[in-house]
SEPADREN-704607 format. One record per residue: residue in one letter; x, y, z of N, C-alpha, C, CB in turn; chain. Coordinates in nm, 2 decimals, padded with zeros to 4 digits. Each point is the difference from the previous one (the first is absolute). Glycine has a CB too. Layout:
BEGIN
(a; (X; Y; Z); (X; Y; Z); (X; Y; Z); (X; Y; Z); A)
...
END
This chain:
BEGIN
(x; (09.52; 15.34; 08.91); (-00.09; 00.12; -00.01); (00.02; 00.06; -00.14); (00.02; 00.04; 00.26); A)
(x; (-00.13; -00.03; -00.31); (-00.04; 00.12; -00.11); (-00.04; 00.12; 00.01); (-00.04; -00.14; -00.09); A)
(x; (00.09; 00.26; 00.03); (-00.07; 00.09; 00.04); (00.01; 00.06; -00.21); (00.06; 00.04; 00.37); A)
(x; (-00.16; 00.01; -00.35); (-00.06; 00.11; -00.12); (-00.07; 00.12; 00.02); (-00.02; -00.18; -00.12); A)
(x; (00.10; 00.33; 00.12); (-00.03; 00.08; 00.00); (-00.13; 00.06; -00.12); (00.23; -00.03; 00.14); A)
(x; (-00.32; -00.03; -00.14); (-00.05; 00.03; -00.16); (-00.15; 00.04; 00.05); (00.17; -00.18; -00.19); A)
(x; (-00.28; 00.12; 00.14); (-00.13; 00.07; 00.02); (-00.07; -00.10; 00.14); (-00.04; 00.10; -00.32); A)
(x; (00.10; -00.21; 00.32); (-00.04; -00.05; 00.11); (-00.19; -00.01; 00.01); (00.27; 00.10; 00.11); A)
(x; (-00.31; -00.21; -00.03); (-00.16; -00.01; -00.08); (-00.05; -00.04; 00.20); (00.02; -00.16; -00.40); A)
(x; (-00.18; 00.15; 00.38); (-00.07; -00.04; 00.12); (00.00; -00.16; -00.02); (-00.16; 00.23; 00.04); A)
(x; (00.26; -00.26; 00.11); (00.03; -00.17; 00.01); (-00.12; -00.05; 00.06); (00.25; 00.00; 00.03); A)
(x; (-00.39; 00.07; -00.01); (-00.13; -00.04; 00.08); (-00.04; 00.00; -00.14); (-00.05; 00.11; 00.27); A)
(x; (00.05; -00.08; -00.43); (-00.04; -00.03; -00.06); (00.03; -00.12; -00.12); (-00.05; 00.20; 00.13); A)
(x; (00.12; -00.23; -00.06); (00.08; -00.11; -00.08); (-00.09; -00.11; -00.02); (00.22; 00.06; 00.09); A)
(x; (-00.27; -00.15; -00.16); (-00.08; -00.08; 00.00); (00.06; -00.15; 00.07); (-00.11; 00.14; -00.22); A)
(x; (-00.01; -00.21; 00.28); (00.02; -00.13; 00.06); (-00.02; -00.14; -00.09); (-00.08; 00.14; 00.21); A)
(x; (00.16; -00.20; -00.14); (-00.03; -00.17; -00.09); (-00.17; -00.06; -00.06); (00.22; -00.07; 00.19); A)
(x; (-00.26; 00.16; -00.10); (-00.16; -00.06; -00.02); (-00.06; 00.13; -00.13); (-00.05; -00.12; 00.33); A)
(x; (00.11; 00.24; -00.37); (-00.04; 00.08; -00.07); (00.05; -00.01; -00.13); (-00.04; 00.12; 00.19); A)
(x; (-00.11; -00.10; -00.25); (00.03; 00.00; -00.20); (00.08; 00.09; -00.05); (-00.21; -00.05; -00.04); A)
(x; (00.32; 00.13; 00.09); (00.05; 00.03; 00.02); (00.13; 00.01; 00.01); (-00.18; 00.00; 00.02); A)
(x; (00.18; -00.11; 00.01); (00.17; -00.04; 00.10); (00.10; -00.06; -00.13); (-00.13; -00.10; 00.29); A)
(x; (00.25; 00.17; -00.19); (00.12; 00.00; -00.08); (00.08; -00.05; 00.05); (-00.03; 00.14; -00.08); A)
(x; (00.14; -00.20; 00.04); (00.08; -00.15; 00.07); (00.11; 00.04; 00.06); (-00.06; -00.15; -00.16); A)
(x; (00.10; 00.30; 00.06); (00.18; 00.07; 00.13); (-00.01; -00.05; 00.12); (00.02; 00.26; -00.05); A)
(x; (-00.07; -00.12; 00.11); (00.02; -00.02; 00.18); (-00.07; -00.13; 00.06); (-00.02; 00.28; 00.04); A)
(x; (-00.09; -00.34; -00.10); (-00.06; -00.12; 00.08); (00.09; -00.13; 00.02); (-00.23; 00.08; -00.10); A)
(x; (00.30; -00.07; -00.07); (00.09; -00.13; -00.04); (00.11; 00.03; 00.09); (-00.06; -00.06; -00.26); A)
(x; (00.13; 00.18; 00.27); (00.13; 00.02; 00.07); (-00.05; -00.03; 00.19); (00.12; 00.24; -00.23); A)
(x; (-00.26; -00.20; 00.26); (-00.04; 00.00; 00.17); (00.02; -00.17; -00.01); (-00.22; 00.26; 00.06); A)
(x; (00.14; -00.34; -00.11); (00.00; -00.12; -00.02); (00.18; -00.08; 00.01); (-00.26; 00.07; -00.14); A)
(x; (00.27; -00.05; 00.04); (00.17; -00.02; 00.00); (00.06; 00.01; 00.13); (00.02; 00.10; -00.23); A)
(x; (00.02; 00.01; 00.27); (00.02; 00.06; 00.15); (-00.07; -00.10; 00.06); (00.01; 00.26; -00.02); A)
(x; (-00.14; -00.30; 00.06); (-00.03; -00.07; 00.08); (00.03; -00.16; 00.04); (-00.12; 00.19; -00.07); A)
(x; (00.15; -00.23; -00.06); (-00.03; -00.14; 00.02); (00.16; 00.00; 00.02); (-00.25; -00.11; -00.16); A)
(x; (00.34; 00.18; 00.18); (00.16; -00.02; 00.07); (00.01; 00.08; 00.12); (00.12; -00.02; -00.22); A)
(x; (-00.23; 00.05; 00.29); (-00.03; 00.06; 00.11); (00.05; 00.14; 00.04); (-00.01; -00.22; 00.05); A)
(x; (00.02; 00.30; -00.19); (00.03; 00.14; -00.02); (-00.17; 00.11; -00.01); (00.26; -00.11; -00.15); A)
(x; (-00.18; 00.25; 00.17); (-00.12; 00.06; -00.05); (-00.02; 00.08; -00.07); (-00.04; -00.05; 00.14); A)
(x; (-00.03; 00.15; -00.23); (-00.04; 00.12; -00.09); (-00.05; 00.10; 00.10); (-00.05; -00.14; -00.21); A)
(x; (00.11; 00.26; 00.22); (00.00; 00.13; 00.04); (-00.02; 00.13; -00.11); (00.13; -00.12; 00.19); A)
(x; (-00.27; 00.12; -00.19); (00.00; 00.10; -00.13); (-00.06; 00.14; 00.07); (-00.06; -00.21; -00.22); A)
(x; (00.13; 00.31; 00.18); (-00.04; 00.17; 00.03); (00.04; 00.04; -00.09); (00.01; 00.04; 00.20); A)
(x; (-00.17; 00.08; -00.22); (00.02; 00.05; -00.15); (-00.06; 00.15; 00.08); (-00.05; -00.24; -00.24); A)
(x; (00.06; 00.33; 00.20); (-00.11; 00.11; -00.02); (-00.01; 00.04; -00.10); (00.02; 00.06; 00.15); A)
(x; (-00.13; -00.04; -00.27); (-00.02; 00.10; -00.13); (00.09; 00.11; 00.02); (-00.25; -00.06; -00.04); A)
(x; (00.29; 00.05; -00.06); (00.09; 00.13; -00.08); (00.14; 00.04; 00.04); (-00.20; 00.08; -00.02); A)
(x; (00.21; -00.22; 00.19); (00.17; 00.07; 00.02); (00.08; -00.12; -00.01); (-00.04; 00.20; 00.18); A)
(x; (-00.01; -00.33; -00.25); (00.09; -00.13; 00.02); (-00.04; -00.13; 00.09); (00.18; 00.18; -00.03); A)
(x; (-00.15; -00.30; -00.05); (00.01; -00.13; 00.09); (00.17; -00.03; 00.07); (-00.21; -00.12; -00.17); A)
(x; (00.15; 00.08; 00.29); (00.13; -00.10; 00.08); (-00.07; -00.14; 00.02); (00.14; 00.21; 00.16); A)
(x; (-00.06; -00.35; -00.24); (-00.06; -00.09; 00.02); (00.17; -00.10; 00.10); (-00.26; 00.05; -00.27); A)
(x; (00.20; -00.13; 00.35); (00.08; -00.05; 00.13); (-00.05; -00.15; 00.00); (00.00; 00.24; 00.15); A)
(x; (00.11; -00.30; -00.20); (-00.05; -00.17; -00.01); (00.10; -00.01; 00.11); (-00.08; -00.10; -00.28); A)
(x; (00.08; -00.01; 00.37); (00.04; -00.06; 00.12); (-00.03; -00.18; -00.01); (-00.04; 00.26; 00.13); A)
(x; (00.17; -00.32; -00.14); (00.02; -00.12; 00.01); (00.09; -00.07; 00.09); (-00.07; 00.04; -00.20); A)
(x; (00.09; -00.07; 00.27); (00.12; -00.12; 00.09); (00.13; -00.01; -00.13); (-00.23; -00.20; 00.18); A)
(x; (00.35; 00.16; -00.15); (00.07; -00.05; -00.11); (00.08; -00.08; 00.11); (00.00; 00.18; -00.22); A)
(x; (00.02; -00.33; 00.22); (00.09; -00.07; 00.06); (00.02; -00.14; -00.06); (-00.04; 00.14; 00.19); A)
(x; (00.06; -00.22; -00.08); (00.10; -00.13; -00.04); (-00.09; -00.12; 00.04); (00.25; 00.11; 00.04); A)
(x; (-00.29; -00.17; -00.12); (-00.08; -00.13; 00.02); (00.08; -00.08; 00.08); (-00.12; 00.01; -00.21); A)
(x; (00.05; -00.09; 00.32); (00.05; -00.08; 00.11); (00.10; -00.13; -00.12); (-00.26; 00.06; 00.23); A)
(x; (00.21; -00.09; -00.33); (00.06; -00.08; -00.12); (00.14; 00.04; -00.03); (-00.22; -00.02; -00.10); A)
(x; (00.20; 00.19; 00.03); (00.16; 00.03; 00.02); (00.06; 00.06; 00.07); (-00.02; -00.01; -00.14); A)
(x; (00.00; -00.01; 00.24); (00.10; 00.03; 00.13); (00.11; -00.12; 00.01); (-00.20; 00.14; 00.14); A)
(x; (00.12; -00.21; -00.20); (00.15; -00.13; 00.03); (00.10; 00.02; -00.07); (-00.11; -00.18; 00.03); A)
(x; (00.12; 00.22; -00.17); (00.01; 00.00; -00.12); (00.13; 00.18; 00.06); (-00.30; -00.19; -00.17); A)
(x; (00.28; 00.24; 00.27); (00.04; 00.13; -00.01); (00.14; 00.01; 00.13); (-00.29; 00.10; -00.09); A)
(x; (00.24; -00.21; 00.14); (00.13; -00.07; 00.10); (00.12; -00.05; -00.05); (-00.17; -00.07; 00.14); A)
END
């Protein structure tokens, strides 16, 4: 978890993959998160700060579990 007390912006205006617009932070990090079966939790309000909340699994591949015996 991140948090930044600072000016904090509208996360409904954040531009999408499909918009001329778009910017690679949060999409590349939501992406990232995804394809390891994590996720991006972004809350902002203007003027009082972001809290951003990435969530991933962390464990032991059925491979090294042998390896840990």
């Amino acid at each position: 978890m991140v948090e930044y007390n600072g000016v904090g912006f509208d996360v409904a205006g954040v531009p999408s993959y499909d918009s001329k617009q778009f910017g690679y932070g949060l999409f590349s990090i939501r992406e990232q998160l995804q394809n390891v079966g994590g996720t991006l939790e972004v809350n902002s309000i203007k003027g009082e700060g972001t809290k951003a909340i990435m969530k991933v699994a962390v464990g032991v591949s059925s491979d090294e579990q042998g390896d840990l015996e």
